[in-house]
SESEGU-862956 format. One record per residue (C-alpha): residue in one letter; x, z, y. Coordinates in nm, 3 decimals. Example, Ala and Ser with C-alpha at 12.3 -4.5 7.8 and 13.67 -1.06 7.14 Angstrom:
2
 res       x       z       y
   a   1.230   0.780  -0.450
   s   1.367   0.714  -0.106
***
This chain:
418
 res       x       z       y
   x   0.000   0.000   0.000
   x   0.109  -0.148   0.314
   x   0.008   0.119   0.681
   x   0.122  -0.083   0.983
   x   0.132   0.069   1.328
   x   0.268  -0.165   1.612
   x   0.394  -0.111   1.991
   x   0.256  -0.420   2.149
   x   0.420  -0.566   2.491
   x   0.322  -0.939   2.675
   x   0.613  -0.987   2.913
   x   0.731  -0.675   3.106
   x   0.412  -0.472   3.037
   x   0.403  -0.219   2.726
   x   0.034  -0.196   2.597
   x   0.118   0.081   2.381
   x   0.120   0.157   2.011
   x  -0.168   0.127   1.779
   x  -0.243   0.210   1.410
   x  -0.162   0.325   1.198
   x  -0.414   0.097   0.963
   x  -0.395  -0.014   0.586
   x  -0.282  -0.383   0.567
   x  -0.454  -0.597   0.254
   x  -0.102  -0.745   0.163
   x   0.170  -0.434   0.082
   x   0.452  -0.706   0.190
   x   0.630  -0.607   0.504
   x   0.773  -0.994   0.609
   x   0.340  -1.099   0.562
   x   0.281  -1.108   0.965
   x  -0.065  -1.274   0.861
   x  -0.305  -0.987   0.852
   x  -0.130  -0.777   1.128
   x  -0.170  -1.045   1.326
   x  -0.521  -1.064   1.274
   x  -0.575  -0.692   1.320
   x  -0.363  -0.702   1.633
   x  -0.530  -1.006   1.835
   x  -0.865  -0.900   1.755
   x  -0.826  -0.560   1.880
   x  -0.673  -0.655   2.192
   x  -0.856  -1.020   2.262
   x  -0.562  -1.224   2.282
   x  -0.323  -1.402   2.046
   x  -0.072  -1.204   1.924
   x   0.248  -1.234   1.721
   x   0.490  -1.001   1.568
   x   0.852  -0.989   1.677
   x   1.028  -0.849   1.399
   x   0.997  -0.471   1.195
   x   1.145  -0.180   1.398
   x   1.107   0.085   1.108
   x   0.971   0.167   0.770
   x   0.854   0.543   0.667
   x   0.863   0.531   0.245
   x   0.785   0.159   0.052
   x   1.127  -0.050  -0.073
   x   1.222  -0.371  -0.205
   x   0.990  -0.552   0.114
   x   0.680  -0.342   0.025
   x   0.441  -0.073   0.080
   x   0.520   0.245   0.295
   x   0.420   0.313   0.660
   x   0.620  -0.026   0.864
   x   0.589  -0.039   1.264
   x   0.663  -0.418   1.413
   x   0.717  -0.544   1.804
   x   0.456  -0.738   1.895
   x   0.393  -0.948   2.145
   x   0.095  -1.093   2.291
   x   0.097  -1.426   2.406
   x  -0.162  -1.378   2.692
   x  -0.209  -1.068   2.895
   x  -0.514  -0.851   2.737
   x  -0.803  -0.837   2.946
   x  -0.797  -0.471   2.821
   x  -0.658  -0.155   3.034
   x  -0.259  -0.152   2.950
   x   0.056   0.032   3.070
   x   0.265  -0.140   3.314
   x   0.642  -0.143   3.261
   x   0.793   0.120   3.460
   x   1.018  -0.019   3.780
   x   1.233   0.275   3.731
   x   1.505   0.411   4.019
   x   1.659   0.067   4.038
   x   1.335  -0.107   4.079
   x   1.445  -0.354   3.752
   x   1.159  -0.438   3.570
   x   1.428  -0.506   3.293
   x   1.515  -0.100   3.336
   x   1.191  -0.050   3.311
   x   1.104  -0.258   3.073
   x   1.352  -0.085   2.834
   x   1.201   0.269   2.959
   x   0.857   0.166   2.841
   x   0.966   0.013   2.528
   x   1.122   0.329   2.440
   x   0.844   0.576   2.540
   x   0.644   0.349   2.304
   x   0.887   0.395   2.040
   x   1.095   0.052   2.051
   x   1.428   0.163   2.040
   x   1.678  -0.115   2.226
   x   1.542  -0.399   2.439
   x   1.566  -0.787   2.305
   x   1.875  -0.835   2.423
   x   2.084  -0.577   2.324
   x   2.130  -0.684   1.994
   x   2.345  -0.988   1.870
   x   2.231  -1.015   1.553
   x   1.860  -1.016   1.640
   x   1.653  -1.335   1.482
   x   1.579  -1.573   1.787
   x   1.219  -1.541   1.696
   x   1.237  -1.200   1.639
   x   1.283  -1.195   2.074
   x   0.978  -1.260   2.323
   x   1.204  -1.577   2.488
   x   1.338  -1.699   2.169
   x   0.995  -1.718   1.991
   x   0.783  -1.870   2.307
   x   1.036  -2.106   2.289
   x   1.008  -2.228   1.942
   x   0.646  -2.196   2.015
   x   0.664  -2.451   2.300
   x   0.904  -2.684   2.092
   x   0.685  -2.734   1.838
   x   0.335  -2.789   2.071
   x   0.529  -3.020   2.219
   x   0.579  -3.228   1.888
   x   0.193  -3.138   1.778
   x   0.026  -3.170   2.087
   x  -0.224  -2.866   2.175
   x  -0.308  -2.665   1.857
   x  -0.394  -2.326   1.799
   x  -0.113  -2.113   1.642
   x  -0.110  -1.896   1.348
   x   0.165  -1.714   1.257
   x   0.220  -1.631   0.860
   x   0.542  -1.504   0.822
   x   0.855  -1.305   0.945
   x   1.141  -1.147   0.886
   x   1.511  -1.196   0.909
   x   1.574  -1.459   0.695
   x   1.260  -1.700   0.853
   x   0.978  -1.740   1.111
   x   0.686  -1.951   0.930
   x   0.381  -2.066   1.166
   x   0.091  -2.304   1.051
   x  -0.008  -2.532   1.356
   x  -0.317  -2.683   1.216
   x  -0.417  -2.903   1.500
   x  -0.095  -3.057   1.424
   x  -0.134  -3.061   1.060
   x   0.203  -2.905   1.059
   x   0.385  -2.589   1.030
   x   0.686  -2.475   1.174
   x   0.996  -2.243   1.015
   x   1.269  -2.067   1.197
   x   1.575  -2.002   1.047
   x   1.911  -1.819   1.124
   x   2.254  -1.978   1.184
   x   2.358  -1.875   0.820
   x   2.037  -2.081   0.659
   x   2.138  -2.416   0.491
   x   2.028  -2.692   0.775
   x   1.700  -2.795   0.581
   x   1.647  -3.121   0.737
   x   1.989  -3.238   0.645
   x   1.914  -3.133   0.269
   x   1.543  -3.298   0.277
   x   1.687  -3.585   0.432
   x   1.978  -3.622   0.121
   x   1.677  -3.573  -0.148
   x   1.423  -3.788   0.000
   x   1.653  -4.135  -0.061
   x   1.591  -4.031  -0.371
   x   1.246  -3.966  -0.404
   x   1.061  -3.887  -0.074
   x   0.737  -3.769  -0.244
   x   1.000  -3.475  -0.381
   x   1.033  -3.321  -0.021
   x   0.809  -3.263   0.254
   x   0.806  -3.502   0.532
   x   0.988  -3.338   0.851
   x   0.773  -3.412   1.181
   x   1.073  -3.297   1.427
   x   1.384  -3.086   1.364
   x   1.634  -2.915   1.652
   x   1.922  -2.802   1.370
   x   2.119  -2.635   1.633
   x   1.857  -2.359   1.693
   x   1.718  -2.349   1.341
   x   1.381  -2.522   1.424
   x   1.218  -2.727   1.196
   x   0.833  -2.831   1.188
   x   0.704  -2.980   0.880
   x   0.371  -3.194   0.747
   x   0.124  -2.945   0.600
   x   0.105  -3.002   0.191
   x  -0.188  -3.024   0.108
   x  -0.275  -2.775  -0.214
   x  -0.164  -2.480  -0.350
   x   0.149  -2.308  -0.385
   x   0.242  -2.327  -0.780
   x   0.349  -1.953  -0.881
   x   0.103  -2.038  -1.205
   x   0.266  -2.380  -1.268
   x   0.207  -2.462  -1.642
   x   0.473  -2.606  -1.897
   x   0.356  -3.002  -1.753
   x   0.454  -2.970  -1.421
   x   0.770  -2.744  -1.436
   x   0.895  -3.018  -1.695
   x   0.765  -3.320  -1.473
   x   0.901  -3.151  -1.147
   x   1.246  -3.029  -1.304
   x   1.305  -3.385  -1.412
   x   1.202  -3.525  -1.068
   x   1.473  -3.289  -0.904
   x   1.768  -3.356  -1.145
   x   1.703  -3.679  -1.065
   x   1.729  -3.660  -0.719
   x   2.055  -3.433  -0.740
   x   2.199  -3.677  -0.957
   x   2.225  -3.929  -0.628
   x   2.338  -3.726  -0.388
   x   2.701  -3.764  -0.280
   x   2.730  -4.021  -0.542
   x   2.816  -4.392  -0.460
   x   2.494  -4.599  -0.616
   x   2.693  -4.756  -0.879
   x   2.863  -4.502  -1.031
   x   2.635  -4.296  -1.305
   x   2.679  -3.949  -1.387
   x   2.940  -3.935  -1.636
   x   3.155  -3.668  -1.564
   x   3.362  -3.583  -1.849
   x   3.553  -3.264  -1.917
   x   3.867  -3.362  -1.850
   x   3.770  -3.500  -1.508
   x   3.548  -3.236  -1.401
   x   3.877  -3.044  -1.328
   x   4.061  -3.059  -1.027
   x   4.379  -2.940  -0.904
   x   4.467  -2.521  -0.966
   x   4.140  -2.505  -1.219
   x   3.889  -2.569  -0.961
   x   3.661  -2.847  -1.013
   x   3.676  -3.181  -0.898
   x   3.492  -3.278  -0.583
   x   3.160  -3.500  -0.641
   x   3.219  -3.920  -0.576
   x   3.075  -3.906  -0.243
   x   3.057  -3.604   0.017
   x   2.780  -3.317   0.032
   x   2.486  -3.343   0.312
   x   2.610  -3.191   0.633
   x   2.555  -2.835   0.668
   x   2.578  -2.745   0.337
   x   2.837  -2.457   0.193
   x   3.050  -2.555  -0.079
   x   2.994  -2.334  -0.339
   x   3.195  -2.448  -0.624
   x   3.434  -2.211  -0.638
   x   3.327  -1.837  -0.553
   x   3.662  -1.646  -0.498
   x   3.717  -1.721  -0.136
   x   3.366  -1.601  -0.071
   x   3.417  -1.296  -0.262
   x   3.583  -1.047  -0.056
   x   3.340  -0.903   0.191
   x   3.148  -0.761  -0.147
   x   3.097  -0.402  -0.226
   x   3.263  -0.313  -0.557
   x   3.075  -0.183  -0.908
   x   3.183  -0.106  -1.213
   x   3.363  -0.396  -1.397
   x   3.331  -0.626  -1.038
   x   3.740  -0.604  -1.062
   x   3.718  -0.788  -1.405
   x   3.426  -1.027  -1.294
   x   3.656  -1.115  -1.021
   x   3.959  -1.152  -1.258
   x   3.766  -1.447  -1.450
   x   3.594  -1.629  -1.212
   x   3.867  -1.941  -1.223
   x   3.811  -1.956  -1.621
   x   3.479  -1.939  -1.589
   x   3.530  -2.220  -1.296
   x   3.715  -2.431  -1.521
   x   3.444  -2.389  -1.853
   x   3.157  -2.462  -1.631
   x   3.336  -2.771  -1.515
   x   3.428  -2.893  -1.883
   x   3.057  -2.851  -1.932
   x   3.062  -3.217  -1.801
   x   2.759  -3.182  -1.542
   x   2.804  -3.307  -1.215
   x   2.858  -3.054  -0.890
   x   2.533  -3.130  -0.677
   x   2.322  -3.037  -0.448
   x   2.165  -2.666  -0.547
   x   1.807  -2.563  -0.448
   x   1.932  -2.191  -0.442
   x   1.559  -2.073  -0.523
   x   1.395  -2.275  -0.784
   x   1.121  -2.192  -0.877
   x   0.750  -2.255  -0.886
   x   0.684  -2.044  -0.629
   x   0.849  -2.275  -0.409
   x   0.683  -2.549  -0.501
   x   0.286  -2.711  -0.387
   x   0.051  -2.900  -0.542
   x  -0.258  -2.996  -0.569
   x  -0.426  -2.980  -0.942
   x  -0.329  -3.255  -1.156
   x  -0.052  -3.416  -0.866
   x   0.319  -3.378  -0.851
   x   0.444  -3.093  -0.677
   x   0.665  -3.101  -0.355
   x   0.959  -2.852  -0.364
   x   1.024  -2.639  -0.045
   x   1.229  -2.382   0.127
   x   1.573  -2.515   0.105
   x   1.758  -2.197   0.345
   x   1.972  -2.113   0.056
   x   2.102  -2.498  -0.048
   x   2.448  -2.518  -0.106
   x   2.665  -2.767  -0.274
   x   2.760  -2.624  -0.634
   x   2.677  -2.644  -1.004
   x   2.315  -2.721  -1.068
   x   2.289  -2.449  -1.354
   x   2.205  -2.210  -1.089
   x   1.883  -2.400  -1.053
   x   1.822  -2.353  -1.382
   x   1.890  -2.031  -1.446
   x   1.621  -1.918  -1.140
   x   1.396  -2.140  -1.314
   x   1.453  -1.933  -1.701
   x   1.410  -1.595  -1.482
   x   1.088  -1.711  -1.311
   x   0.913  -1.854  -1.624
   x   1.138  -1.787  -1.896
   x   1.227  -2.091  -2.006
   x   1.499  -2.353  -1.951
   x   1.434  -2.640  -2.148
   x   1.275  -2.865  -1.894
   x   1.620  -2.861  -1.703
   x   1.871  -2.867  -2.023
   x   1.675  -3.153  -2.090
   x   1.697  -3.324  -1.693
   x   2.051  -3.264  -1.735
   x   2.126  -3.411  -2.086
   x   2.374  -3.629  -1.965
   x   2.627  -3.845  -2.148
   x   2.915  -3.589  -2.249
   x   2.760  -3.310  -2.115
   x   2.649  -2.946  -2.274
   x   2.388  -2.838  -2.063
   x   2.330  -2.527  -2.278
   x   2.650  -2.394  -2.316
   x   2.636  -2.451  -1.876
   x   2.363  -2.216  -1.884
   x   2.534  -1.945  -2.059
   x   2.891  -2.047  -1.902
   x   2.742  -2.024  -1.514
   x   2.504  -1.701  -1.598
   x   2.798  -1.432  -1.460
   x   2.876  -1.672  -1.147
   x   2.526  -1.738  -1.040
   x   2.467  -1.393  -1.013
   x   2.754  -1.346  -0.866
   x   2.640  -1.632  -0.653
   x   2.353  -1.401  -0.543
   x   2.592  -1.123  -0.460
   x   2.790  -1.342  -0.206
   x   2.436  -1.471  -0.051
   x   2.293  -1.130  -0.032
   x   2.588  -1.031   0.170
   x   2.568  -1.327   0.371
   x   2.232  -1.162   0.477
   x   2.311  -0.846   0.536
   x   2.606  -0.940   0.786
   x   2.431  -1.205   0.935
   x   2.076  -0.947   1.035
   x   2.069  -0.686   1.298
   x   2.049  -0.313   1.147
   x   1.691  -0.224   1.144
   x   1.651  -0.527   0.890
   x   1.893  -0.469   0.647
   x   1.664  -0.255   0.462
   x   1.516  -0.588   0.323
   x   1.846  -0.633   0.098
   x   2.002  -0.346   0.087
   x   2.148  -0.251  -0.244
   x   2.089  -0.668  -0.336
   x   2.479  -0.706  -0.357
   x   2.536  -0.407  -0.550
   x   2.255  -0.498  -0.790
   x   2.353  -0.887  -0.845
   x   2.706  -0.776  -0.887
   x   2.584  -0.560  -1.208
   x   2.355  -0.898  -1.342
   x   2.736  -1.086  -1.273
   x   2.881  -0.809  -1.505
   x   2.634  -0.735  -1.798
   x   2.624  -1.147  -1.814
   x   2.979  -1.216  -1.826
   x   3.022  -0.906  -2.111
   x   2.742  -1.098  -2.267
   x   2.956  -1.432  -2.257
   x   3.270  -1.300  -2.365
   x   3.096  -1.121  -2.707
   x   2.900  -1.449  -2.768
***
């Protein structure tokens, strides 16, 4: 169970704090229903900034969560002007009222903060995007540190925000739609350098219940697409061991070069050292360029990566083929990873060891080969968060490190007694 309470502001006035009240949804990033709650009680659209504390819940749920909000008209209803304070600053002020309503630090005093996590940042992205759409009403769905996510349905679009250490999604939808451009969603206008992307709506549903059919239909439609990128059109994929390995162990890069934007990910141990340290991490860390090297005599080409694949991250509508979103965490590395989200999601793996059947290549023996690195693969993104977010957010992934660094451990002690 999700209680929300909110301190509300619409330029330099504070309105004050409400709630708090029991949300339908116990997820703290679901900005949906508070949003609701929020502009119906004060008259005016509202959005939420970003998540200032959390009393109780964990892993992004439940417990008593208070959010900045920010109207996006002035209420009609009685509110408390910012004070002027002794300087007469209605920035002074501003940070006095903020406080008295229990906002700690003012918008710009942190670096780290989300750009649509500020008043200026967000009306901007806001404003961006009508100006793509044309006038539509705007209804925000999502936020939290890692993405803003706003459904503009006079535009028939939606819009995502993302922070400087997301993959540059239009870049990546670009590579995959030569391929196939029913795969991707069609991008309606993109501004890369602030993280600003808005997209077509999809019609349909998102596919967390995806059967066998369309896991194996859409698995096959995405190898197939990651099997052209960065490859010249007349070369097929037939890496072979011995040429999957380049110079000092590490593996050979792809014919071609990776879509702009994306971090190469084929070998881990230069990512490695801002991690926390478990039991058995020094030993992961010891075999990561054998396990480099195995995964690369696997014979399966170094690709494109989703970084999340799964069916939740994928719409359709019954009976069509589904559209795969949410590329933030694309990289350019071993497409195992892919599958091995996929096994952990619905517990099965054949649809992709099948995709990836390739001429000289063990797509099994990847899976089991690139189990300890994916997850340590996790580790290194999980930390990516956590420096990348201001403070009051890292309670979103903290511990994530720690806890994929274990998964790394168990699965390469798994390997080696296999």
């Amino acid at each position: 169970m999700r209680q929300v309470s909110a301190v509300v502001t619409c330029g330099d006035t504070v309105h004050g704090r409400f709630g708090p009240v029991e949300m339908p949804s116990p997820w703290w990033n679901d900005a949906a229903p508070v949003v609701a709650w929020l502009s119906g009680l004060l008259g005016v659209p509202v959005v939420v900034l970003r998540l200032i504390d959390v009393e109780g819940g964990a892993r992004m749920r439940d417990g008593h969560v208070t959010y900045h909000a920010e109207a996006l008209e002035q209420p009609p209803h009685p509110s408390t002007p910012a004070l002027q304070a002794e300087t007469g600053s209605p920035e002074a002020g501003m940070r006095e009222g903020l406080a008295a309503a229990g906002v700690p630090a003012p918008s710009d005093e942190e670096p780290l903060r989300a750009s649509w996590a500020t008043r200026e940042g967000l009306r901007a992205a806001l404003d961006w995007a009508l100006a793509v759409t044309g006038p539509s009403e705007i209804r925000q769905v999502k936020t939290w540190n890692l993405a803003g996510l706003f459904h503009l349905p006079g535009g028939d679009a939606w819009l995502k925000t993302t922070p400087p250490f997301a993959a540059r999604e239009p870049s990546v939808i670009a590579a995959l739609a030569q391929a196939d451009p029913t795969l991707v969603p069609k991008v309606l206008g993109a501004d890369p350098d602030r993280g600003w992307m808005l997209l077509e709506h999809i019609p349909g549903e998102d596919c967390w219940q995806a059967g066998p059919d369309l896991v194996a239909k859409t698995v096959r439609r995405f190898a197939r697409a990651q099997q052209t990128v960065g490859a010249p059109a007349a070369r097929p994929w037939t890496v072979g061991p011995r040429e999957a390995i380049g110079e000092r162990g590490l593996p050979a890069a792809v014919p071609g070069s990776p879509p702009p934007g994306l971090v190469d990910r084929r070998s881990m141990i230069a990512a490695t050292g801002r991690l926390p340290r478990v039991p058995g991490s020094a030993e992961l860390l010891a075999e990561v360029p054998a396990l480099e090297e195995e995964l690369a005599a696997c014979g399966i080409p170094y690709t494109l990566v989703h970084g999340d694949f799964h069916p939740g991250n994928w719409r359709a509508v019954p009976g069509g083929p589904a559209v795969v979103l949410d590329f933030a965490d694309a990289h350019f590395g071993h497409p195992a990873a892919d599958g091995l989200r996929l096994q952990e999601w619905t517990g099965d793996a054949e649809a992709w060891v099948g995709a990836w059947s390739l001429p000289g290549a063990d797509p099994r023996r990847a899976l089991e080969v690139a189990a300890p690195l994916a997850a340590l693969g996790r580790a290194v993104r999980y930390q990516e968060f956590l420096d990348g977010i201001e403070p009051s957010e890292r309670r979103y992934h903290a511990g994530d490190p720690e806890e994929a660094l274990v998964d790394a451990v168990r699965a390469l002690r798994r390997l080696r007694r296999a």
